[in-house]
C-alpha positions in Angstrom: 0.0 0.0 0.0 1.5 3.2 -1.1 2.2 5.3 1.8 1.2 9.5 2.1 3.6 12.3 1.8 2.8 15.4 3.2 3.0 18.2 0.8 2.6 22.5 1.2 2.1 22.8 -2.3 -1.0 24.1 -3.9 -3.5 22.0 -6.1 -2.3 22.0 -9.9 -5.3 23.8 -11.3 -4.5 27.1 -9.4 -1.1 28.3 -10.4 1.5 29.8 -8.0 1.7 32.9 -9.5 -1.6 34.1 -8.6 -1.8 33.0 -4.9 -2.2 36.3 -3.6 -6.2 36.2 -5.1 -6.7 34.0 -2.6 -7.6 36.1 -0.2 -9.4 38.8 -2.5 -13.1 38.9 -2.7 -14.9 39.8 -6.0 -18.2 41.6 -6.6 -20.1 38.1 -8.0 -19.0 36.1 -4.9 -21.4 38.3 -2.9 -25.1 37.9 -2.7 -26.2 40.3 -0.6 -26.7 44.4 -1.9 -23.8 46.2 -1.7 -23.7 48.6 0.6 -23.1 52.3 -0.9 -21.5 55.4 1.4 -22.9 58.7 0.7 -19.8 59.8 -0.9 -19.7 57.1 -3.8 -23.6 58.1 -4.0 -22.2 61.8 -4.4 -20.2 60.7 -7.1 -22.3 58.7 -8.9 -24.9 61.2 -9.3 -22.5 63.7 -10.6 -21.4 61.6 -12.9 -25.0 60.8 -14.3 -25.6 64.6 -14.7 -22.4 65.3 -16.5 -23.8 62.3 -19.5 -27.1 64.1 -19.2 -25.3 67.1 -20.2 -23.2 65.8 -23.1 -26.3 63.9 -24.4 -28.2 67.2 -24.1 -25.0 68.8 -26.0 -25.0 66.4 -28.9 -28.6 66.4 -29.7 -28.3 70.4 -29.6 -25.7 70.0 -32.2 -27.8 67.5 -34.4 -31.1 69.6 -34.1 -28.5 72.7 -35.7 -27.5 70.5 -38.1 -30.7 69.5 -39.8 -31.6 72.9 -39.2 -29.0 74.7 -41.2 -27.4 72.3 -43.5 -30.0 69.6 -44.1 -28.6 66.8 -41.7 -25.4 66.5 -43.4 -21.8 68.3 -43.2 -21.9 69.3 -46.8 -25.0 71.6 -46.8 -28.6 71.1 -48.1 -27.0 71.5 -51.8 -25.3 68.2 -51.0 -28.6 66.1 -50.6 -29.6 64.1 -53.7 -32.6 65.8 -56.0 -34.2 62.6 -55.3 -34.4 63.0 -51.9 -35.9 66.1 -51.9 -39.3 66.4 -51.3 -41.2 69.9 -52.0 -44.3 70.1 -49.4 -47.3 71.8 -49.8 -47.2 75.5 -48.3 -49.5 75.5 -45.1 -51.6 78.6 -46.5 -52.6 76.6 -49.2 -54.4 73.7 -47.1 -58.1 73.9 -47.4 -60.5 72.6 -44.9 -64.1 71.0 -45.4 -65.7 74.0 -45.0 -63.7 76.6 -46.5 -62.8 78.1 -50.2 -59.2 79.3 -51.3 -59.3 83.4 -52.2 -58.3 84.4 -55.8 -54.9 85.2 -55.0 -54.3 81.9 -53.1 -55.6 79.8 -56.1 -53.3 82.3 -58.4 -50.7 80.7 -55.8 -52.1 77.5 -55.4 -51.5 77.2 -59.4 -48.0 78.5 -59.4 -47.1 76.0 -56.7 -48.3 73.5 -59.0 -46.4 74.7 -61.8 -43.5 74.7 -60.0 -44.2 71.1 -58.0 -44.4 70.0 -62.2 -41.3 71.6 -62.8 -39.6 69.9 -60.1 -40.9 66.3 -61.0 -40.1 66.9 -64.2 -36.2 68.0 -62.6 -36.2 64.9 -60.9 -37.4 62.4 -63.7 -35.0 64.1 -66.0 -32.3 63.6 -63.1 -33.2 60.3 -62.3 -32.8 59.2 -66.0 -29.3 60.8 -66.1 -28.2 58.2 -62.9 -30.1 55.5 -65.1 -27.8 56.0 -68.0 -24.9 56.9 -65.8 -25.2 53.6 -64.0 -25.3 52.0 -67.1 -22.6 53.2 -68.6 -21.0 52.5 -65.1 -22.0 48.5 -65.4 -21.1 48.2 -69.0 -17.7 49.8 -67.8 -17.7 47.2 -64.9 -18.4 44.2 -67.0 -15.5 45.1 -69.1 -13.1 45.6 -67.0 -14.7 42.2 -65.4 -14.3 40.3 -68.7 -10.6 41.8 -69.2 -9.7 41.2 -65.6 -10.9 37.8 -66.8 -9.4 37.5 -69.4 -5.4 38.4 -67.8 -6.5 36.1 -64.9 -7.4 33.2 -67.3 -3.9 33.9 -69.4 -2.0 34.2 -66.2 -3.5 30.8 -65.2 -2.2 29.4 -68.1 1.1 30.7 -67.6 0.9 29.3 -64.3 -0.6 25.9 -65.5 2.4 25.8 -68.2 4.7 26.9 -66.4 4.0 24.4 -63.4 3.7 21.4 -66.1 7.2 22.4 -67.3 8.8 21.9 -63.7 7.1 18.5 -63.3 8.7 17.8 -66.6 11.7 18.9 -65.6 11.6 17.0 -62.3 10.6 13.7 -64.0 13.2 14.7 -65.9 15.8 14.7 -63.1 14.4 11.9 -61.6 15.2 10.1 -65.0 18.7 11.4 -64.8 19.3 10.6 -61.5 17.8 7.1 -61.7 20.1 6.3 -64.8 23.3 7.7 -62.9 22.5 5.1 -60.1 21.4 2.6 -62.6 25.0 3.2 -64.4 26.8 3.1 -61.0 25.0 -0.5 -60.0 26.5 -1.5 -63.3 29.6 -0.5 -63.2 29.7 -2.4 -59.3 28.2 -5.1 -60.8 30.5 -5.3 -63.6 33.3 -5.4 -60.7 31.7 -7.6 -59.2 31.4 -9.9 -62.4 35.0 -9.7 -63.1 36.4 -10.6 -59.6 34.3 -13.5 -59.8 35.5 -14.3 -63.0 38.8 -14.1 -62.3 38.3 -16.1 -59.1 36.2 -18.8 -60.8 39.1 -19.2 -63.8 41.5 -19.6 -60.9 39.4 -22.5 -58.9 38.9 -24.3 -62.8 42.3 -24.0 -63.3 43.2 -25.8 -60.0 40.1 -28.0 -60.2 41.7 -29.1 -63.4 44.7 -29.7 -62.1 43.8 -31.9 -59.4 41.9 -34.1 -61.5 44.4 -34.9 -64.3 46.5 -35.7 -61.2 44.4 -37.7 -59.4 43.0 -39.3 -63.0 46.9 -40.4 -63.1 47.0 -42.1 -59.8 43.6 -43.7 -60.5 45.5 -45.2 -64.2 48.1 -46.2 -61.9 46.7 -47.8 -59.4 44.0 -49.4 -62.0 47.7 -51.0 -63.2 48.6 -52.2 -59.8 44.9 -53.9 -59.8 45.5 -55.1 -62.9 48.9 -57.1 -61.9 47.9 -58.4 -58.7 44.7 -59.9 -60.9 47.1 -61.2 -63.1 48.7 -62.7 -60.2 46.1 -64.6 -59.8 45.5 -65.7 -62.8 49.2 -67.5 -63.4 48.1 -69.2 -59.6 45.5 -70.8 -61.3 47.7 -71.4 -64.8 50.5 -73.0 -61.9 47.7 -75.4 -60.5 46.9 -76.7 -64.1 50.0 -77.5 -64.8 50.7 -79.2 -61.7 48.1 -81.5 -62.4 49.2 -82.5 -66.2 52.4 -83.0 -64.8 51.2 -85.9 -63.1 49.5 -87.7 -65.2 45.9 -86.7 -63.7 42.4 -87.2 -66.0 41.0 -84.7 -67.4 37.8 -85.2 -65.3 40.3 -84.7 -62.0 41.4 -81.5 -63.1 38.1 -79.9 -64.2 36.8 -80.7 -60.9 40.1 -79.4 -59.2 39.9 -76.4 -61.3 36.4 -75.8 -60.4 37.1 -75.9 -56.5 40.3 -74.2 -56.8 38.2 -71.5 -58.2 35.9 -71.9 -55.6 38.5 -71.8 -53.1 37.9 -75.0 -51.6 40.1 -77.8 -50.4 41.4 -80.5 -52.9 41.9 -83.8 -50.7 38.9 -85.8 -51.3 39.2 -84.5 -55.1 43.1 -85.6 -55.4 42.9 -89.0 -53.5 45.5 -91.4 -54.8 48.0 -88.2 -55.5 51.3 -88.0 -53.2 50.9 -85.7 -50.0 53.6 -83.6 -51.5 51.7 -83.2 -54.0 48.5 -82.0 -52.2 50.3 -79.8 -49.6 51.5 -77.9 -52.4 47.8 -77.7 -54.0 46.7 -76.7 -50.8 49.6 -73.9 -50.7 48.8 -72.7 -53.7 45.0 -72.7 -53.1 45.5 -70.4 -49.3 47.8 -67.9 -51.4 45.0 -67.7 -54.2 42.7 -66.7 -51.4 45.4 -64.4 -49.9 45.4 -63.1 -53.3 41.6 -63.1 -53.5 41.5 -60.8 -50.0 44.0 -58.6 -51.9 42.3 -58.1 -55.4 39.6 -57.3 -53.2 41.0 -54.6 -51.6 42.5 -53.2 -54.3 39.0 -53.0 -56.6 37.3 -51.6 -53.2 40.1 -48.4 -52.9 40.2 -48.7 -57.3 36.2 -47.3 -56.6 36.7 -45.4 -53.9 39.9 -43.2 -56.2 37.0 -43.4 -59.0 34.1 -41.6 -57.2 36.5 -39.4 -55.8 37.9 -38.6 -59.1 33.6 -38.1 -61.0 33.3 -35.9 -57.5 36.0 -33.3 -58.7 34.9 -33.6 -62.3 31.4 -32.8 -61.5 33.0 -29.8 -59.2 34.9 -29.3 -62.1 31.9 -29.0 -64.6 30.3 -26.7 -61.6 32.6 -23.7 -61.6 32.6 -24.2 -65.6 28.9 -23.5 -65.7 30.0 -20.4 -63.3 32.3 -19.6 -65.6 29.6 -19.9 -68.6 26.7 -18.0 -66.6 29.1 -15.4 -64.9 30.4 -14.0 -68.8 26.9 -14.7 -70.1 25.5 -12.2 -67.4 28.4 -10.3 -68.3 27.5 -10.7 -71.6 24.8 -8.8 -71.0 25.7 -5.8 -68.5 28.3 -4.9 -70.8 25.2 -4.7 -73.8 22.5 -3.0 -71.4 25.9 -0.4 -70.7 26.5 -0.3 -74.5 22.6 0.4 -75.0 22.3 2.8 -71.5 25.0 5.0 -73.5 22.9 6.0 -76.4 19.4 5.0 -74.8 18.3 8.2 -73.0 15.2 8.8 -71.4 13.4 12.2 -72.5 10.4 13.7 -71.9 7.8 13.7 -74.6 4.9 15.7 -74.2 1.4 14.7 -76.5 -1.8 14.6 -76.0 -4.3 12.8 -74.6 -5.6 10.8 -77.1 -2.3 10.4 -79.1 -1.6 7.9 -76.3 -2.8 4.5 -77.3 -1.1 2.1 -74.0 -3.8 0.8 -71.9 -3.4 3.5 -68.4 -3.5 1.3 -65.0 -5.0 2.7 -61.9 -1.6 4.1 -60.3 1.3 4.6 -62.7 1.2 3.3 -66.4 4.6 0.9 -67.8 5.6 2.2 -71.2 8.5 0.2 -70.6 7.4 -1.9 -74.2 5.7 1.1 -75.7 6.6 2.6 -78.9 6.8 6.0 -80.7 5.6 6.4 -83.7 6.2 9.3 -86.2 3.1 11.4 -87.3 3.5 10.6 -90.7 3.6 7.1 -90.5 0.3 7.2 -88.5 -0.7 9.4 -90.9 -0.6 7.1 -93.7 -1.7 3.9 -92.0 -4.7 6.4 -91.6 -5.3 6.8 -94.8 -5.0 3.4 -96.0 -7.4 2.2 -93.9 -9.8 5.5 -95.1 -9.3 3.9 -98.6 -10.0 0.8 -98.0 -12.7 1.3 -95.7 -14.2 4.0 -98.1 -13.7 0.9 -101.1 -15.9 -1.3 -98.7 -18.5 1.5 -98.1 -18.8 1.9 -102.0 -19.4 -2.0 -102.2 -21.7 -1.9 -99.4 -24.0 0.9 -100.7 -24.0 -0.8 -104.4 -25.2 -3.7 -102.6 -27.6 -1.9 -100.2 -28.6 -0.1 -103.6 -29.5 -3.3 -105.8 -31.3 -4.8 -102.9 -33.5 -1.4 -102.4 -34.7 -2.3 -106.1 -35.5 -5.8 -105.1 -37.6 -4.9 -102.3 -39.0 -2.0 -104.3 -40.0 -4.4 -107.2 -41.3 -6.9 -104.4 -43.4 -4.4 -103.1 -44.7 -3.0 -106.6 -45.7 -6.9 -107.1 -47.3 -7.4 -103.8 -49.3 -3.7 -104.3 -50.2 -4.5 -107.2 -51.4 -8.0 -106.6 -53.5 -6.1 -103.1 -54.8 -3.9 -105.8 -55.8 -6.5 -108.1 -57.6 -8.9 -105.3 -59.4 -5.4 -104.0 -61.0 -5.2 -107.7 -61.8 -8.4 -108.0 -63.4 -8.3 -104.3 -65.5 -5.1 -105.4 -66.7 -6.9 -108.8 -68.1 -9.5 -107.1 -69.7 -7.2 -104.9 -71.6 -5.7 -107.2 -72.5 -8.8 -109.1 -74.2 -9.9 -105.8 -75.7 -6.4 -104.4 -79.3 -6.7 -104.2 -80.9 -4.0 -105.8 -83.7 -2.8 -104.2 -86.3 0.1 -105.5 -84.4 2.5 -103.4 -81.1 1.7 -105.0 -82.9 2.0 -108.2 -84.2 5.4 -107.6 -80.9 6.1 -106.0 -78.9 5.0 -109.5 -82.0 6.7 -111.8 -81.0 10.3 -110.3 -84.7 10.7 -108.7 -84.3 13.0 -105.3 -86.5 15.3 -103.9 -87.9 16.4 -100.3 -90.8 13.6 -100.1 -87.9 10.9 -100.6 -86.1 12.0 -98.3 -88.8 12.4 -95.7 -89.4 8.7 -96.6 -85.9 7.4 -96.1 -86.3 9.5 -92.7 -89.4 7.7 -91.7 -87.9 4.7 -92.5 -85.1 5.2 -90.9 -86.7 6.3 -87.4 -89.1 2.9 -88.0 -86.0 0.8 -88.1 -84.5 2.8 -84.9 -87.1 2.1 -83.2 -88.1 -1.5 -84.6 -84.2 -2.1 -83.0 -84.5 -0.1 -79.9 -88.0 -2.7 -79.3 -85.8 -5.6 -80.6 -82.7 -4.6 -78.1 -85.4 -4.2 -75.4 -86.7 -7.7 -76.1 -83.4 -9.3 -76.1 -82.6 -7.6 -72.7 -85.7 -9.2 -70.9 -84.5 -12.6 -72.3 -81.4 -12.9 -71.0 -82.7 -11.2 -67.6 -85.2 -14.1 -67.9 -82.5 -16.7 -68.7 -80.8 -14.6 -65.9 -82.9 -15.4 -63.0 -83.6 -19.1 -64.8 -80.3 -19.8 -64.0 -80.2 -18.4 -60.8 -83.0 -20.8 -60.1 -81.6 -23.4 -61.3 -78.5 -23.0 -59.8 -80.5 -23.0 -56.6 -82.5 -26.2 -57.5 -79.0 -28.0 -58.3 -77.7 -26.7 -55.0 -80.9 -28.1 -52.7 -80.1 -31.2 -55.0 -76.5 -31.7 -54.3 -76.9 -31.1 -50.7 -80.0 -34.4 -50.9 -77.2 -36.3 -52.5 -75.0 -34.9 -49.9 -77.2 -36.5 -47.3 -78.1 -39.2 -48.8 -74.1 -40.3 -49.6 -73.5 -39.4 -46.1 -76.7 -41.9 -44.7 -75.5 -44.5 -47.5 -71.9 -44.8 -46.4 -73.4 -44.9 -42.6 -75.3 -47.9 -43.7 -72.4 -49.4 -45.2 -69.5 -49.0 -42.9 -72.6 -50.2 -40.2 -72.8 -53.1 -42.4 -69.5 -53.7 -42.6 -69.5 -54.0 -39.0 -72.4 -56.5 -39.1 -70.4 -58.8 -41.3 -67.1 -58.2 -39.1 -69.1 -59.5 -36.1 -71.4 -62.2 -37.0 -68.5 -63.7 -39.9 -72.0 -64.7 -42.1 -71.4 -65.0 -45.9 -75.0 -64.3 -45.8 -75.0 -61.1 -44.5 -72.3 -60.2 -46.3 -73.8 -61.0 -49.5 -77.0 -58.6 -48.4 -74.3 -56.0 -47.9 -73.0 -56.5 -51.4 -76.5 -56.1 -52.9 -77.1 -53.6 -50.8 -74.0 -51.5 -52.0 -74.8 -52.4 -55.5 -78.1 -51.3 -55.5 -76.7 -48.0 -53.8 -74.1 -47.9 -56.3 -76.8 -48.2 -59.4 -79.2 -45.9 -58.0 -76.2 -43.3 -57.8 -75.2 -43.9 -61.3 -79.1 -43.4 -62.7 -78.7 -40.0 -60.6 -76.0 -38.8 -62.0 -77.0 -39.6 -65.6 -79.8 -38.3 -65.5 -78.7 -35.2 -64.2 -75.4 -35.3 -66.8 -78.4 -35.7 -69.6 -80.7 -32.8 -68.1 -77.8 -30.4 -67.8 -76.6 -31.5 -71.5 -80.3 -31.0 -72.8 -80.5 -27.6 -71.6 -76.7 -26.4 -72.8 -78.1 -27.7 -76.6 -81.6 -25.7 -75.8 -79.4 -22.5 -75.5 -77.1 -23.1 -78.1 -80.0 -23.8 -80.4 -81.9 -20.1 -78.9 -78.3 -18.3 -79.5 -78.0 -19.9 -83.2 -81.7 -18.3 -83.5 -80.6 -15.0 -82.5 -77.7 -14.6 -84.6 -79.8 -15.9 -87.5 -82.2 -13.1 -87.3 -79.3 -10.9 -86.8 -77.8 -11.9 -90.0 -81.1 -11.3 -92.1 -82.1 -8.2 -90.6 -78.3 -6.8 -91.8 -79.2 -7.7 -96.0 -83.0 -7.5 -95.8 -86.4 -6.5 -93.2 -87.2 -8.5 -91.0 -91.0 -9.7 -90.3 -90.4 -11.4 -87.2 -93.3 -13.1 -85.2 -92.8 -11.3 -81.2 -93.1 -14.9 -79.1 -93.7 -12.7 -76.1 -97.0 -10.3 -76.5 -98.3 -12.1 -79.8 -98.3 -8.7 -81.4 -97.0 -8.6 -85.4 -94.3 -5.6 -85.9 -94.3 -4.9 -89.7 -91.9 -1.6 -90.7 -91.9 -0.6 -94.3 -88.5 0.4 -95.8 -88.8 3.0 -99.0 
């Protein structure tokens, strides 16, 4: 637990500079009214009295000066002519009751001459600070446009101007980057050939130790070769050894074929002098002694020979060093050769003269390629001649395929044309020509035909109007019909409804029965029963099936009607029987 340390110091929020206010008092730390001496109040009114009197000065000297010089420093003269008003002189005011003399209306009229004279001054003044101003905000607007103008030019300036530094410091950057880039080459190329020289140096003694150690592997391939050879005249010695004393030839294959094998020759040579086998058996332990040595001799002999492929392959290593180290030589000393003449410079162009796909940050025209003006100039127009050789081809076939189309429709307009006369001849080889036509085609006319035409006409309106009425209480009759019978089929279904429902009671109640009592009997009552249930089911809904079929054929057959009478009243009158009030509606057509 951190212990306390007693401290004089003063809280960090109140500096030490200002610890003498501690023991001041201001005016807002006290709540109650302070309390005033007479002396203060002595001063304090003679200070109110002495502002009393300067106000009452100033507004002295204000009251003078609308009095004298019209409220302003620079005299009444000063004051705008539109600002100035001309009142009415008091004289001149007439009451309710009262008339102006002769010789105030004599001055009542020269007041008004003048107060005309004066608006006049002041429309004629006011039209002078019209065209004033606007020659003052013509002047403004040009000097606008020209400030304008020099502050547009000097942006320019400034926008050029700022373009050619960032030029010039990409410029620099360029420079700089290729100074670096040449000094890296020029360590590299250091670099390069002290490596060089140190790789030539480790081939040359890599080369040297393995033609010497190629020599002691020949030489000691030699030695091999001798002590094998040893070996072989052991084996030569042991032949002869046995001709010598008269052995078979079947004695000495087999003694050959141990010897080679290293194995003893006693129960082979049996009948032979022991002299003669202890020196077989001399000569077979010094084959072997020679066997151990051969042995040893092939085993160092591989050991020399993967020593010697080891410093060949090291060998072969610093060669392809030496191959990669002056082929990247190779190269610096080209990318030098090439930084020489190969400057970067600035090239400014437009826009849309640039042609390499931009990336979001900074664009690589590492690969990109300038091409001269000219050379674009003429790929541009080659391509304008060809493509304007392709257009001309293109419109000569857009042009020979307009006349097809154009003949194609002269043939199908003429061929409408042509089926339109026809249609119209036959017309008017069937037209029924009636009296009216006839009259019509003679020429006769007059007012009492035309009265008749408009009797007839109003008969037919109305012989329609009585026809459309007709047909409108049919179908509100057919209307309601099926509304009846739609209620008729509903109280049906819901009969059949009960009397499925009280049918399947009877059969599952059945079923029951049967499950109980086990009787064939009563199950075959059951199965008549449900058959006699299913028939009468069947009949039901046939005959309802043929009911509702009847009456779909009765109103097909009363629509058929309709549209038959329809169809004669359009060519001919109609003399139609009216079903509904028995009465006979005849209309004569003239």
């Amino acid at each position: 637990m951190p212990h306390l340390v007693a401290s004089s110091s003063f809280p960090p929020s109140f500096p030490a500079a200002h610890l003498h206010q501690l023991l001041e008092v201001s005016d807002r730390e006290i709540s109650a009214p302070k309390w005033v001496s007479p002396a203060e109040q002595k001063a304090k009114e003679e200070e109110a009295r002495k502002q009393r009197e300067a106000s009452a000065g100033d507004a002295n000297v204000e009251r003078a000066l609308n009095m004298m010089m019209g409220g302003t420093l620079a005299g009444v003269n000063a004051i705008s002519k539109l600002e100035q008003v001309m009142t009415k002189p008091a004289n001149l005011e007439v009451g309710e009751n009262e008339e102006l003399t002769e010789e105030q209306q004599q001055k009542l009229k020269e007041w008004e001459a003048q107060y005309k004279a004066f608006l006049a001054e002041q429309d004629a003044y006011a039209k002078s600070l019209e065209g004033e101003a606007k020659k003052l905000r013509s002047e403004i607007v040009e000097e606008s446009k020209k400030f304008d103008d020099q502050l547009q030019e000097l942006t320019d300036v400034k926008m050029r101007t700022e373009y050619k530094l960032i030029e010039l410091e990409l410029y620099k950057v360029k420079l700089i980057q290729a100074i670096a880039q040449e000094e890296d080459d020029i360590l590299a190329r250091q670099s390069l050939v002290l490596g060089l020289e140190e790789l030539k140096y480790r081939h040359e003694l890599a080369e040297k130790a393995v033609g010497e150690y190629l020599e002691e592997v020949q030489t000691f391939e030699l030695r091999v070769d001798a002590v094998r050879q040893e070996g072989a005249n052991l084996e030569k010695g042991l032949r002869k050894e046995l001709q010598e004393h008269a052995a078979d030839k079947e004695t000495i294959d087999q003694a050959m074929k141990a010897f080679k094998k290293r194995g003893k020759l006693d129960d082979i040579l049996q009948g032979f002098s022991a002299d003669l086998i202890q020196r077989l058996d001399n000569l077979v332990a010094e084959a072997r002694s020679q066997d151990e040595v051969v042995q040893e001799h092939v085993t160092q002999l591989e050991n020399m020979q993967s020593e010697l492929k080891r410093l060949e392959w090291a060998k072969t290593q610093i060669e392809e060093s030496i191959a990669a180290a002056e082929e990247e030589m190779k190269k610096l000393l080209q990318r030098m050769a090439q930084a020489e003449y190969d400057l970067d410079l600035t090239v400014g162009m437009k826009q849309g003269q640039v042609e390499v796909e931009q990336s979001t940050f900074i664009t690589d025209y590492s690969d990109a390629e300038l091409v001269e003006r000219s050379v674009m100039s003429m790929l541009n127009e080659a391509i304008k001649s060809r493509g304007g050789d392709k257009i001309a081809v293109l419109n000569e076939i857009k042009e020979f395929r307009k006349g097809i189309h154009l003949l194609q429709w002269d043939n199908q307009r003429l061929e409408l044309q042509e089926e339109d006369c026809l249609q119209k001849t036959k017309d008017l080889q069937l037209l029924r020509v009636t009296k009216s036509l006839q009259r019509f085609i003679k020429g006769s006319s007059g007012e009492s035909q035309t009265a008749k035409e408009t009797s007839g006409l109003e008969k037919m309106i109305a012989y329609q109007s009585q026809i459309h009425q007709q047909r409108i209480e049919e179908r509100s009759k057919a209307v309601e019909a099926l509304d009846a019978q739609r209620g008729t089929t509903e109280q049906e279904n819901a009969e059949l409804d009960e009397d499925i429902f009280a049918l399947e009671s009877s059969v599952v109640e059945r079923q029951r029965l049967c499950e109980l009592q086990g009787s064939s009997a009563v199950g075959g009552g059951a199965a008549k029963a449900n058959q006699k249930s299913a028939l009468k089911m069947n009949l039901m809904v046939t005959h309802r099936r043929l009911l509702d079929l009847a009456k779909a054929q009765t109103r097909e057959i009363e629509l058929m009607r309709e549209e038959l009478v329809r169809l004669r009243a359009r060519t001919f009158p109609s003399f139609a029987q009216l079903a509904d009030n028995g009465r006979t509606m005849t209309g004569t057509f003239g």
